[in-house]
N, CA, C and O atoms as a printed pandas DataFrame, in Angstrom:
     atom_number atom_name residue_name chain_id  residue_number  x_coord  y_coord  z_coord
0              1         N          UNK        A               1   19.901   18.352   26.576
1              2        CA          UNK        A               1   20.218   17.250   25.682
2              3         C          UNK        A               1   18.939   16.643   25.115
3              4         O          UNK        A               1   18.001   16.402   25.874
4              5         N          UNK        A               2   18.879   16.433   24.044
5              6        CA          UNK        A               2   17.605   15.703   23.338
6              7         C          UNK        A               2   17.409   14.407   23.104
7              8         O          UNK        A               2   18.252   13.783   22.460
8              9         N          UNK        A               3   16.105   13.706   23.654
9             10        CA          UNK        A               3   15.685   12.539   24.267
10            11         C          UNK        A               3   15.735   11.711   22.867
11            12         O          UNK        A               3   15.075   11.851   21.837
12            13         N          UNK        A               4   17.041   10.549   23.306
13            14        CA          UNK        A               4   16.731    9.689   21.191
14            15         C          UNK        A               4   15.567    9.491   21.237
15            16         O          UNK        A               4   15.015    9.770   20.173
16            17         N          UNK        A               5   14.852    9.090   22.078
17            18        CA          UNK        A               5   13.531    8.789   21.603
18            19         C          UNK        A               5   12.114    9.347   20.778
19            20         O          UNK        A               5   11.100    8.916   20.230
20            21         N          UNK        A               6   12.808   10.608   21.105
21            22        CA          UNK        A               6   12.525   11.830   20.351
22            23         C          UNK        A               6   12.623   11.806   18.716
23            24         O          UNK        A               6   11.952   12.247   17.783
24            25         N          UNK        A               7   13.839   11.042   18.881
25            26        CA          UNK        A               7   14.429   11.445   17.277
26            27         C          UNK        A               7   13.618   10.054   16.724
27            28         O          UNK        A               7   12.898   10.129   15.728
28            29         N          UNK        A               8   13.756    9.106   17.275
29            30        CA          UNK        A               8   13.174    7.747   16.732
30            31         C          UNK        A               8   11.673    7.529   16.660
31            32         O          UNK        A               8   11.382    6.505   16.042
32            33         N          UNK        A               9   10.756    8.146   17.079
33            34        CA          UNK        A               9    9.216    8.469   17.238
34            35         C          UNK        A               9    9.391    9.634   15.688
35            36         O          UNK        A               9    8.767    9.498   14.636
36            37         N          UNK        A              10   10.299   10.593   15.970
37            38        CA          UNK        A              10   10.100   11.530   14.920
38            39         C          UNK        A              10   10.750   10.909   13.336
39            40         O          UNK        A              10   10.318   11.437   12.312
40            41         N          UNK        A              11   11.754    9.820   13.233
41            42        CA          UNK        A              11   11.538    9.044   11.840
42            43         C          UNK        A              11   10.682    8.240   11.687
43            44         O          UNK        A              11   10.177    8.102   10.573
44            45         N          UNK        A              12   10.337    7.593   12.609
45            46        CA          UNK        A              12    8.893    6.542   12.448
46            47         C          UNK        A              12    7.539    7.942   11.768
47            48         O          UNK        A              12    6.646    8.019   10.924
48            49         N          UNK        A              13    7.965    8.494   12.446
49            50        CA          UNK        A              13    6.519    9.643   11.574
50            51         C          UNK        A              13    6.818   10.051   10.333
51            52         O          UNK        A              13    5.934   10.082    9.477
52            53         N          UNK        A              14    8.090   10.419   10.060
53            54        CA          UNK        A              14    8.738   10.490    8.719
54            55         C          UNK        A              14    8.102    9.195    7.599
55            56         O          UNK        A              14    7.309    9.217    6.659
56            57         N          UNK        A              15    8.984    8.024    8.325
57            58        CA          UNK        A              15    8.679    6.782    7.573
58            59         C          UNK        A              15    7.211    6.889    6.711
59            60         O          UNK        A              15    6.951    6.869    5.508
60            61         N          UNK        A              16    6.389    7.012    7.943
61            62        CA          UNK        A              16    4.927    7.211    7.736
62            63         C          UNK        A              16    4.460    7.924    6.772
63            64         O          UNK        A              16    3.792    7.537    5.813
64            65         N          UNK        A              17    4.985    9.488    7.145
65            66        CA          UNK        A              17    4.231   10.673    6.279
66            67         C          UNK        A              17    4.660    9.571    4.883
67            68         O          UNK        A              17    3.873    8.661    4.623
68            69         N          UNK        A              18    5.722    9.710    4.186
69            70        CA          UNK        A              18    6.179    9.459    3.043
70            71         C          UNK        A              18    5.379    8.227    2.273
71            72         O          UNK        A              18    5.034    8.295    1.093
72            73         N          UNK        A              19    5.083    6.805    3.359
73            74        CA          UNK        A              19    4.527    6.367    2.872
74            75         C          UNK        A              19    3.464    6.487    2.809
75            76         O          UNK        A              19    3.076    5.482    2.213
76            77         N          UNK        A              20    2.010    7.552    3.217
77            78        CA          UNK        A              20    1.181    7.899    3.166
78            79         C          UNK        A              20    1.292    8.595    1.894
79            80         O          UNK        A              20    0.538    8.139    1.035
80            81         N          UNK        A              21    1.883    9.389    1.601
81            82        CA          UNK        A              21    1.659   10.424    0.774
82            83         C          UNK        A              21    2.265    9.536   -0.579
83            84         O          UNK        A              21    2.185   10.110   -1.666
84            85         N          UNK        A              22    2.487    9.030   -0.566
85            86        CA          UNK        A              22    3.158    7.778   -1.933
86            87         C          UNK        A              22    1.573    6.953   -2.398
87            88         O          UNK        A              22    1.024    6.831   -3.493
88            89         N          UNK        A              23    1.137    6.429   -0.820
89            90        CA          UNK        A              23   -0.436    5.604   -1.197
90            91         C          UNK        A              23   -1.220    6.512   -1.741
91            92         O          UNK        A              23   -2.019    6.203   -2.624
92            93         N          UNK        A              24   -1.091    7.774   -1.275
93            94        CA          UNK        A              24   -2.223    8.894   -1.913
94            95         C          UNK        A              24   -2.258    9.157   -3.186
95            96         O          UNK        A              24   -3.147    9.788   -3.758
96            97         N          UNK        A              25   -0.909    8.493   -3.862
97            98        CA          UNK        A              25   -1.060    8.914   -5.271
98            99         C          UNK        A              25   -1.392    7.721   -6.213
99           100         O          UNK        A              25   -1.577    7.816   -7.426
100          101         N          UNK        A              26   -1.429    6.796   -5.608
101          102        CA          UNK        A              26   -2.319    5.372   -6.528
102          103         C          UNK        A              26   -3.598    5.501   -7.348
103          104         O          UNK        A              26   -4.679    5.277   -6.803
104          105         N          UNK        A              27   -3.541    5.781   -8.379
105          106        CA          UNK        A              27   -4.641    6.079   -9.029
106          107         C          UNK        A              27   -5.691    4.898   -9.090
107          108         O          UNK        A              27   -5.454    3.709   -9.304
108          109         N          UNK        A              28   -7.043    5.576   -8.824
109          110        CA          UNK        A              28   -8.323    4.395   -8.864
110          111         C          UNK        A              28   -7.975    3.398  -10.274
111          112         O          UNK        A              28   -7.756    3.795  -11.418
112          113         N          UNK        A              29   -8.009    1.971   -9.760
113          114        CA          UNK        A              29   -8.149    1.253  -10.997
114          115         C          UNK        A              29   -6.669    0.684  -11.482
115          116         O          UNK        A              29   -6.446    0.183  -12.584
116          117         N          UNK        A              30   -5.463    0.921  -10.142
117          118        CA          UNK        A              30   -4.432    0.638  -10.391
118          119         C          UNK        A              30   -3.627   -0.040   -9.017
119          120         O          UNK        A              30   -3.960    0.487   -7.956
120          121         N          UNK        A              31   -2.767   -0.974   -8.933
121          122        CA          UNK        A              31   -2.361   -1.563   -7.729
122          123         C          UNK        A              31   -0.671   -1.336   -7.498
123          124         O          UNK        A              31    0.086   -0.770   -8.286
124          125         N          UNK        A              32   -0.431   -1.751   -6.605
125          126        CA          UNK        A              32    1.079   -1.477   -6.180
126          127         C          UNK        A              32    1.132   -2.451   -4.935
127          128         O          UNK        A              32    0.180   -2.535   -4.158
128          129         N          UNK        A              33    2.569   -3.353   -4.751
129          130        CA          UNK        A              33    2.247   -4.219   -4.069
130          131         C          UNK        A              33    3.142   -3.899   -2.861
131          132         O          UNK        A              33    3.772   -2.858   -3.049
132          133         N          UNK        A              34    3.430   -4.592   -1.459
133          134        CA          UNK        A              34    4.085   -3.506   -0.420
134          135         C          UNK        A              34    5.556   -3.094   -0.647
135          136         O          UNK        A              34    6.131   -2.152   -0.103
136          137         N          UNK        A              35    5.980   -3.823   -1.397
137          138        CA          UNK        A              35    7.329   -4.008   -2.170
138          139         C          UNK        A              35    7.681   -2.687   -2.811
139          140         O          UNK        A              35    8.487   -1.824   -2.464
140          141         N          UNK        A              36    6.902   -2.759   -3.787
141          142        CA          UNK        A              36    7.109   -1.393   -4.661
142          143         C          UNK        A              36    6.452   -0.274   -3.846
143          144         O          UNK        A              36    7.005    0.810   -4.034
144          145         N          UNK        A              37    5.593   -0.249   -3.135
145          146        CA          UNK        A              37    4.987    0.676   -2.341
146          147         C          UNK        A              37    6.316    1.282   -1.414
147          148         O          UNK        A              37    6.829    2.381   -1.624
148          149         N          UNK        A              38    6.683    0.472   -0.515
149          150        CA          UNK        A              38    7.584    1.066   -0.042
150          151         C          UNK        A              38    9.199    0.987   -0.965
151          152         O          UNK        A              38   10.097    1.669   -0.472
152          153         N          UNK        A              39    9.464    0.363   -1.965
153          154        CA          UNK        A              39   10.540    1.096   -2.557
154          155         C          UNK        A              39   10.211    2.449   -3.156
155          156         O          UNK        A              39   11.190    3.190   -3.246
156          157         N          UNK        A              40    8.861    3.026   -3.662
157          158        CA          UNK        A              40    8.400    4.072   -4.262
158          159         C          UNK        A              40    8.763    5.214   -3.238
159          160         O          UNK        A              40    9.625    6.076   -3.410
160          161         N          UNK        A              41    8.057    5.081   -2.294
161          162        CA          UNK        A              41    7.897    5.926   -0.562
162          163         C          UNK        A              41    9.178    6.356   -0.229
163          164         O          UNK        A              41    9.125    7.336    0.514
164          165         N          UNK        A              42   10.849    5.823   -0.625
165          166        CA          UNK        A              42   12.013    6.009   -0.321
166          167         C          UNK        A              42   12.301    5.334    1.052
167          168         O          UNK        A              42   12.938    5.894    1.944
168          169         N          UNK        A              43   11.776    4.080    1.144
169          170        CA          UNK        A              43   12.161    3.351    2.569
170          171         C          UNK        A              43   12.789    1.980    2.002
171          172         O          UNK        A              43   12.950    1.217    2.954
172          173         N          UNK        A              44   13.041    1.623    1.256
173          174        CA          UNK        A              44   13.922    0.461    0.699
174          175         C          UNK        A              44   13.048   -1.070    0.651
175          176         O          UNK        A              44   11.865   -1.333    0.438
176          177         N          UNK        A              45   14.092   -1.799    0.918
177          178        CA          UNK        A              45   13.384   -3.147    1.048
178          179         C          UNK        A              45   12.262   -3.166    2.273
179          180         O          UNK        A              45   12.703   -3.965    3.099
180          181         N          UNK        A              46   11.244   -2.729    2.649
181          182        CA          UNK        A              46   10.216   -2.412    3.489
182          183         C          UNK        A              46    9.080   -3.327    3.688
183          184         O          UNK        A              46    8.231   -3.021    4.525
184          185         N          UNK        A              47    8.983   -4.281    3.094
185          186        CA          UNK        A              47    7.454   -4.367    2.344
186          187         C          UNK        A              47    6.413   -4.907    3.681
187          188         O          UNK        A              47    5.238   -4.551    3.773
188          189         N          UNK        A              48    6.922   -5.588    4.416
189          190        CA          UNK        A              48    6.506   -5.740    5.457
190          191         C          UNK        A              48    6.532   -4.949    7.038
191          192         O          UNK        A              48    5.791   -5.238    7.978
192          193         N          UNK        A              49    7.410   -4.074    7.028
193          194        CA          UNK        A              49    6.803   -3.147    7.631
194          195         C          UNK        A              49    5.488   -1.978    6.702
195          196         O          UNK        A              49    4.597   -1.529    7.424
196          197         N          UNK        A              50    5.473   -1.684    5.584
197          198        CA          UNK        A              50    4.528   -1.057    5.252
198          199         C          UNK        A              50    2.803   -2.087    5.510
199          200         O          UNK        A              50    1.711   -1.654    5.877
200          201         N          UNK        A              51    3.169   -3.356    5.177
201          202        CA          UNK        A              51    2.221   -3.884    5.288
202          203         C          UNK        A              51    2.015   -4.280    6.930
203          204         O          UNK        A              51    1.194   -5.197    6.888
204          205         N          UNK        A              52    2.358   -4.038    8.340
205          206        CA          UNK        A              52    1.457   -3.844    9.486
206          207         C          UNK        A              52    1.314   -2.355    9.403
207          208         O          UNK        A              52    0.255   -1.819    9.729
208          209         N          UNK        A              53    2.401   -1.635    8.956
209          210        CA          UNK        A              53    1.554    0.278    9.164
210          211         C          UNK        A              53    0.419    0.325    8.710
211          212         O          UNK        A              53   -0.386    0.793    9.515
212          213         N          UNK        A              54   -0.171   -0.090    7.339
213          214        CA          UNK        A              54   -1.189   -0.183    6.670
214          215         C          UNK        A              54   -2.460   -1.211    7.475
215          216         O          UNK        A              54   -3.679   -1.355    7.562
216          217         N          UNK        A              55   -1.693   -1.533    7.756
217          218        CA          UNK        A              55   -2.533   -2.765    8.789
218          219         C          UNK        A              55   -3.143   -2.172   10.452
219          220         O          UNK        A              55   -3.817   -2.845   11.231
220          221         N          UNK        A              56   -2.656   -0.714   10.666
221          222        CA          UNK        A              56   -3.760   -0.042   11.715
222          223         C          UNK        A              56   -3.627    1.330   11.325
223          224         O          UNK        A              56   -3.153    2.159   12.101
224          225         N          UNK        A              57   -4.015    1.621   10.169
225          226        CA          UNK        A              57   -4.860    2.685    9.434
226          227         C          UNK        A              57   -6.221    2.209    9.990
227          228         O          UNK        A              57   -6.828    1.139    9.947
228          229         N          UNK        A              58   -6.561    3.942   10.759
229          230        CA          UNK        A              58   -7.919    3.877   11.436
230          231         C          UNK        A              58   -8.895    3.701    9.983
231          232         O          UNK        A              58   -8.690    4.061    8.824
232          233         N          UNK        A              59  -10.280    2.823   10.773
233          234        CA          UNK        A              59  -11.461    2.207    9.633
234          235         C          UNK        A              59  -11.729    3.440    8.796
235          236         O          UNK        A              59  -12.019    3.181    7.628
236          237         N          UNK        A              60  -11.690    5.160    9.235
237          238        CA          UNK        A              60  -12.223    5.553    8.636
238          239         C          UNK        A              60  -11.166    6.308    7.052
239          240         O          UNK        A              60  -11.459    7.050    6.114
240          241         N          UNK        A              61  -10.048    5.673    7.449
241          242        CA          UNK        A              61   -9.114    6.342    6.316
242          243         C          UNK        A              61   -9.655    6.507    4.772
243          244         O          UNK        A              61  -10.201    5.672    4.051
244          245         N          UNK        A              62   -9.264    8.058    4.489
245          246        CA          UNK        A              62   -9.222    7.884    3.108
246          247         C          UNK        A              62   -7.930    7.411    2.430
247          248         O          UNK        A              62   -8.158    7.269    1.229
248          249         N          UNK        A              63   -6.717    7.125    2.727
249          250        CA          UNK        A              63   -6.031    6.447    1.923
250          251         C          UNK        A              63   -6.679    4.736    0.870
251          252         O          UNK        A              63   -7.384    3.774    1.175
252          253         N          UNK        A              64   -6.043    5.105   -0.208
253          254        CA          UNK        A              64   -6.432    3.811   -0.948
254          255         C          UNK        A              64   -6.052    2.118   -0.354
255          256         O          UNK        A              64   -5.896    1.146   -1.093
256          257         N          UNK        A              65   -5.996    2.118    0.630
257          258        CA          UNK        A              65   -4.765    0.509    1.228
258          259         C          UNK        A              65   -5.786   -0.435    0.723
259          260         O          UNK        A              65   -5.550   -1.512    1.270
260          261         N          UNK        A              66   -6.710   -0.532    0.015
261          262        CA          UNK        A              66   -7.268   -1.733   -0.954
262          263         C          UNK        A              66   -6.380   -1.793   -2.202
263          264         O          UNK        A              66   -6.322   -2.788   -2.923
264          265         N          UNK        A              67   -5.598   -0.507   -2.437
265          266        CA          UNK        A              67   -4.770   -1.210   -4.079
266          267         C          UNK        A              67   -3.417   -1.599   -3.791
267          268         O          UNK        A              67   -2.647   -1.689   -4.748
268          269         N          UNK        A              68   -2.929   -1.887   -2.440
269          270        CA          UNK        A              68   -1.982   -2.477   -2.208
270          271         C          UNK        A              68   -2.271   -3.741   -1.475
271          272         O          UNK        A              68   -3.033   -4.082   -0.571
272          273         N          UNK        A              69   -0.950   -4.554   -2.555
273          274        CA          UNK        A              69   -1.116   -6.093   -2.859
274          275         C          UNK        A              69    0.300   -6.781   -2.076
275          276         O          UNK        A              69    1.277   -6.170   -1.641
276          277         N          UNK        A              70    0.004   -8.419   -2.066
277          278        CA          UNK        A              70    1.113   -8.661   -1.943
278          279         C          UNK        A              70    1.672   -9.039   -3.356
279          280         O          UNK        A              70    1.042   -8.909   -4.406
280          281         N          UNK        A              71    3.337   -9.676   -3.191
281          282        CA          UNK        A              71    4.276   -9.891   -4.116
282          283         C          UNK        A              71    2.954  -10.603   -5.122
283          284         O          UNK        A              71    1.823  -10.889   -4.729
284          285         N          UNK        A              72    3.501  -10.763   -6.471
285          286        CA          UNK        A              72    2.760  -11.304   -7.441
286          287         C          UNK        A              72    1.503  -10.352   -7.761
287          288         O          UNK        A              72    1.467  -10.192   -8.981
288          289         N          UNK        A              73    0.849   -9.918   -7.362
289          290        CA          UNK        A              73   -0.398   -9.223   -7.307
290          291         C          UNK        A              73   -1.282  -10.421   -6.094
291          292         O          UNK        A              73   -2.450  -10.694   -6.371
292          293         N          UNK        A              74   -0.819  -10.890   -5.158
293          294        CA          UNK        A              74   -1.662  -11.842   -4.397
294          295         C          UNK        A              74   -2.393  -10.996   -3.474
295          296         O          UNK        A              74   -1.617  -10.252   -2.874
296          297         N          UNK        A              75   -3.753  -10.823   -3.106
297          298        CA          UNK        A              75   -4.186  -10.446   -1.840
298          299         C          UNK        A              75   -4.594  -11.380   -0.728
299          300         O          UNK        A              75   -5.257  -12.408   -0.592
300          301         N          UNK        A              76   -3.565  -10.155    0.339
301          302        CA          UNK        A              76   -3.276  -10.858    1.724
302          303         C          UNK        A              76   -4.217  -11.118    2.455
303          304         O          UNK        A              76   -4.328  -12.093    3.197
304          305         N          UNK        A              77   -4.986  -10.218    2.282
305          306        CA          UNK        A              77   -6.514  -10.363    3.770
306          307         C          UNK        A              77   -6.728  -11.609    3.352
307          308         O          UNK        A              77   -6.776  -11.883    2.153
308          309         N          UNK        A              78   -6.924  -12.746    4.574
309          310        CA          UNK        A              78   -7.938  -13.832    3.874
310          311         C          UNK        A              78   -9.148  -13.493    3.006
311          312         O          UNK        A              78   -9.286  -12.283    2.827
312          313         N          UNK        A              79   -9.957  -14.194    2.489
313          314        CA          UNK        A              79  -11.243  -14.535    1.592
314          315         C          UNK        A              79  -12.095  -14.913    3.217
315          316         O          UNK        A              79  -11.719  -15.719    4.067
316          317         N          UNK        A              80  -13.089  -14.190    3.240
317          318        CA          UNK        A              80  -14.171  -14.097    4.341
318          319         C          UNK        A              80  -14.002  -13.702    5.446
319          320         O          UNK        A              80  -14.750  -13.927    6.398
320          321         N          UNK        A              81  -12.456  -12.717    5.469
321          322        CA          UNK        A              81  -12.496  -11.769    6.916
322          323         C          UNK        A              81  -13.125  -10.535    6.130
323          324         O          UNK        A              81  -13.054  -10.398    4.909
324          325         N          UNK        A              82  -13.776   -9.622    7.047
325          326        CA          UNK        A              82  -14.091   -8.416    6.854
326          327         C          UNK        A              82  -13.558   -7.669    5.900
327          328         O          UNK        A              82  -14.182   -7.279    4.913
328          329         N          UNK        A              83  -11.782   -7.307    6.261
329          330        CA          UNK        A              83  -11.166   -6.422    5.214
330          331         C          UNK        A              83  -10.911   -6.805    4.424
331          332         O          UNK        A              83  -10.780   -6.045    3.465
332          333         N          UNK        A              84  -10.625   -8.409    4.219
333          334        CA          UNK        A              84  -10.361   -8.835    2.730
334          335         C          UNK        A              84  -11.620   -8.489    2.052
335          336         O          UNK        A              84  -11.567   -7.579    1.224
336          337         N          UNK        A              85  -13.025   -9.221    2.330
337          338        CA          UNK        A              85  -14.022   -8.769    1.353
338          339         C          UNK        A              85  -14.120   -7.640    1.273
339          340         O          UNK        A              85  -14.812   -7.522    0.262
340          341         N          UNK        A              86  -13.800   -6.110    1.831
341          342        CA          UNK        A              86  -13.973   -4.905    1.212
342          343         C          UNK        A              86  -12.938   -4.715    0.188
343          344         O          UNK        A              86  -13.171   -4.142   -0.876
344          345         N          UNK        A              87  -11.515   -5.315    0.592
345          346        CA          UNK        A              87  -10.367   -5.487   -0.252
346          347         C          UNK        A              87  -11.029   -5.658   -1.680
347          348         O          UNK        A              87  -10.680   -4.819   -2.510
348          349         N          UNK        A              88  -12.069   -6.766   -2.149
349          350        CA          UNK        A              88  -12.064   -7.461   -3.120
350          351         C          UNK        A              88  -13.100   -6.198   -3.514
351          352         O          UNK        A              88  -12.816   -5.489   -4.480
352          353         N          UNK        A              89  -13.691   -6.075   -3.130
353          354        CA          UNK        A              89  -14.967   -5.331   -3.150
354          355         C          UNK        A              89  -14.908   -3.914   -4.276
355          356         O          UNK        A              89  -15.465   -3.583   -5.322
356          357         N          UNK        A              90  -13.874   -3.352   -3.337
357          358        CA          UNK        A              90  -13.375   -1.800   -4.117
358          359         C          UNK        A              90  -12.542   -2.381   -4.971
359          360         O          UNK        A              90  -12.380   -2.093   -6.157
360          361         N          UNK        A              91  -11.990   -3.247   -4.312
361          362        CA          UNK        A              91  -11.031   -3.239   -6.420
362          363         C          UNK        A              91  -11.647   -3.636   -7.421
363          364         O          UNK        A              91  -11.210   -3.371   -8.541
364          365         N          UNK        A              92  -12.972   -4.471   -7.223
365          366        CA          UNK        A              92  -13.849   -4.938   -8.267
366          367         C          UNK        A              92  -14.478   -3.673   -8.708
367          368         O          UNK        A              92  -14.483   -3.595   -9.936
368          369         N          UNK        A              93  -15.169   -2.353   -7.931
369          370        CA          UNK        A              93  -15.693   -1.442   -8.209
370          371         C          UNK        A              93  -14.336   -0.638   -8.558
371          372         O          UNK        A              93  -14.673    0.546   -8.520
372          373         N          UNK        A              94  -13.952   -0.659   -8.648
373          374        CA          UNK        A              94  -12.360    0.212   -9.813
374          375         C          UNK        A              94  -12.562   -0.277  -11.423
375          376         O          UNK        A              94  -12.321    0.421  -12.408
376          377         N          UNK        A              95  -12.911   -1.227  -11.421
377          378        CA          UNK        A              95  -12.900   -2.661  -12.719
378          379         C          UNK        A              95  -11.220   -3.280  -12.790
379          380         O          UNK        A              95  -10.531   -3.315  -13.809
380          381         N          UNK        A              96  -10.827   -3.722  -11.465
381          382        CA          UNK        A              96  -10.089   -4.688  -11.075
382          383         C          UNK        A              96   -9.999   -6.022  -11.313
383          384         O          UNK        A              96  -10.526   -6.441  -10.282
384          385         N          UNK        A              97   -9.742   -6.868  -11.862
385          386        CA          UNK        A              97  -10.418   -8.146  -11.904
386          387         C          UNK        A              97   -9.347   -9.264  -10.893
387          388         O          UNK        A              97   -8.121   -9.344  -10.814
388          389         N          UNK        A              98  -10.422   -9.999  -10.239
389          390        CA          UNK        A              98   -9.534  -10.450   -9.156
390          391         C          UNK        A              98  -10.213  -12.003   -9.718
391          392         O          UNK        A              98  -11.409  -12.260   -9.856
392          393         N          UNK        A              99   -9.189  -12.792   -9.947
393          394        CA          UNK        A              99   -9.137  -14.310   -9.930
394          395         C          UNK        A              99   -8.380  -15.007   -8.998
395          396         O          UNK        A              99   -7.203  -14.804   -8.702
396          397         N          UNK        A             100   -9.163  -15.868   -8.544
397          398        CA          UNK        A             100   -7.898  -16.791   -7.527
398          399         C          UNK        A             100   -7.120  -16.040   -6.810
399          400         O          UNK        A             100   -5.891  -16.092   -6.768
400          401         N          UNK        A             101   -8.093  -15.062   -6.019
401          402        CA          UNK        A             101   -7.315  -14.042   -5.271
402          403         C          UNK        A             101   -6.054  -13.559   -5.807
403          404         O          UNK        A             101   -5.095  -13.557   -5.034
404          405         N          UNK        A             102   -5.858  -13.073   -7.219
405          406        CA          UNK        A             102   -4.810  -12.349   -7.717
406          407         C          UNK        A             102   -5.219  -11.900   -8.292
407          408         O          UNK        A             102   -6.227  -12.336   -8.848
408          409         N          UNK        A             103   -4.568  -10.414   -8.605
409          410        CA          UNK        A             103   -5.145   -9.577   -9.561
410          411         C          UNK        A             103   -3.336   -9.308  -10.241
411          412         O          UNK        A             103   -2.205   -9.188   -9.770
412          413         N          UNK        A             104   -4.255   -9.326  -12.122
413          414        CA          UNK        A             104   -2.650   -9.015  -12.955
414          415         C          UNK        A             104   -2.036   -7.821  -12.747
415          416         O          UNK        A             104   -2.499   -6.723  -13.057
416          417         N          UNK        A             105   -0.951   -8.046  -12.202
417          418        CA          UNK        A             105   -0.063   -6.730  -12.105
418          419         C          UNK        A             105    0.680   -6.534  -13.475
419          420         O          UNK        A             105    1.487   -5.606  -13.535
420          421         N          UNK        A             106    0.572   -6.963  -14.077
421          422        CA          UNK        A             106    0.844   -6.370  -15.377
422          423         C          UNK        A             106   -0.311   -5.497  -16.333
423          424         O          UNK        A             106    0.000   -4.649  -17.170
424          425         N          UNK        A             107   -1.257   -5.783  -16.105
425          426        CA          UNK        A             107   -2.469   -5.010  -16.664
426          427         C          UNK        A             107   -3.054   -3.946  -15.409
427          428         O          UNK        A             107   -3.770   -3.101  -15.946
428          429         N          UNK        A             108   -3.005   -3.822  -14.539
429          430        CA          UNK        A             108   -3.432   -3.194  -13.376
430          431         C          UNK        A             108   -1.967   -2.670  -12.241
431          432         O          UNK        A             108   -1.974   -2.127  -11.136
432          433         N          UNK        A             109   -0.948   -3.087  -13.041
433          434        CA          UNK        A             109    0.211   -2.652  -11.922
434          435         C          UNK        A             109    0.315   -0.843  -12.017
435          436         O          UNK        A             109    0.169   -0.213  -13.065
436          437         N          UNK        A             110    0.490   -0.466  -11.180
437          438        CA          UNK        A             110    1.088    0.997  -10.938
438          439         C          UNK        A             110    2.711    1.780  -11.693
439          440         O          UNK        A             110    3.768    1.910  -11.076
440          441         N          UNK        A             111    2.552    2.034  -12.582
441          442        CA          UNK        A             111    3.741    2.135  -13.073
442          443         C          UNK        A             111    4.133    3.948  -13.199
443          444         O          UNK        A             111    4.234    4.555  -14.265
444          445         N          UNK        A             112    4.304    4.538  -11.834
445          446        CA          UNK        A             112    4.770    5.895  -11.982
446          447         C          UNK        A             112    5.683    6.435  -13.254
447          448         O          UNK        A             112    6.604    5.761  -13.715
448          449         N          UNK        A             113    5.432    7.309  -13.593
449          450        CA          UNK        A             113    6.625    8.371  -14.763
450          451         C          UNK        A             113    7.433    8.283  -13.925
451          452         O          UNK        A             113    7.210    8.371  -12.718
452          453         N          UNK        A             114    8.621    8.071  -14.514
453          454        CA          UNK        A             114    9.833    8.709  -13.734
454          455         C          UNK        A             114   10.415    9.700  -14.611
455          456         O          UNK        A             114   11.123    9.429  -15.581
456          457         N          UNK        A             115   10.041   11.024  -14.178
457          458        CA          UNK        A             115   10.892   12.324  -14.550
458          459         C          UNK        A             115   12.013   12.614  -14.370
459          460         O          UNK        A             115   12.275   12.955  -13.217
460          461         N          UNK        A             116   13.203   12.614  -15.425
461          462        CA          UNK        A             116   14.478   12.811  -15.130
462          463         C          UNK        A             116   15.014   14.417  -15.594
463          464         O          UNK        A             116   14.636   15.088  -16.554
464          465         N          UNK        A             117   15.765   14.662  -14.813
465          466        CA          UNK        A             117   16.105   15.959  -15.214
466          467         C          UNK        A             117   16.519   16.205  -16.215
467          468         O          UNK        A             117   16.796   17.371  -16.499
């Protein structure tokens, strides 16, 4: 008989892969906030579980988790912890422009093609 726990470790990795491979496609110089991140990823209303998964991505990740924002285009890291200032940092080196800790999601939002058959 097969251990649920099995099965529930193995959608949590699912969850994961998908939303990994969704962040991988954020193009430099463009944002997505956890909202749309995980409605994009196929996990629904999510936004806060994507935002602690994203939240112990080992230091050395190459995923982009600096172009994901909160609702509005607000960024979450405080202003003078560590990851927020790299937060601000790389999106400024994208040519991001961050005011009042927001950056316009209308000029900088992520807006995938959607290909229909």
């Amino acid at each position: 008989m097969k251990d649920p726990l099995d099965s529930v470790e193995n959608d949590a990795q699912i969850r994961r892969t998908a939303l990994y491979s969704t962040l991988a496609q954020v193009p430099e110089g463009k944002v997505v906030s956890y909202g749309q991140l995980a409605e994009l990823a196929g996990l629904g209303r999510a936004a806060r579980w994507v935002g602690r998964t994203l939240s112990q991505l080992p230091g050395d990740t190459k995923l982009p988790w600096h172009r994901v924002l909160g609702a509005g285009g607000r960024i979450s890291l405080p202003v003078g912890s560590p990851s927020g200032d790299e937060q601000r940092a790389r999106l400024r080196m994208e040519g991001i422009t961050v005011l009042n800790n927001r950056v316009d999601i209308r000029r900088h939002g992520w807006r995938p093609v959607e290909h229909s058959g």
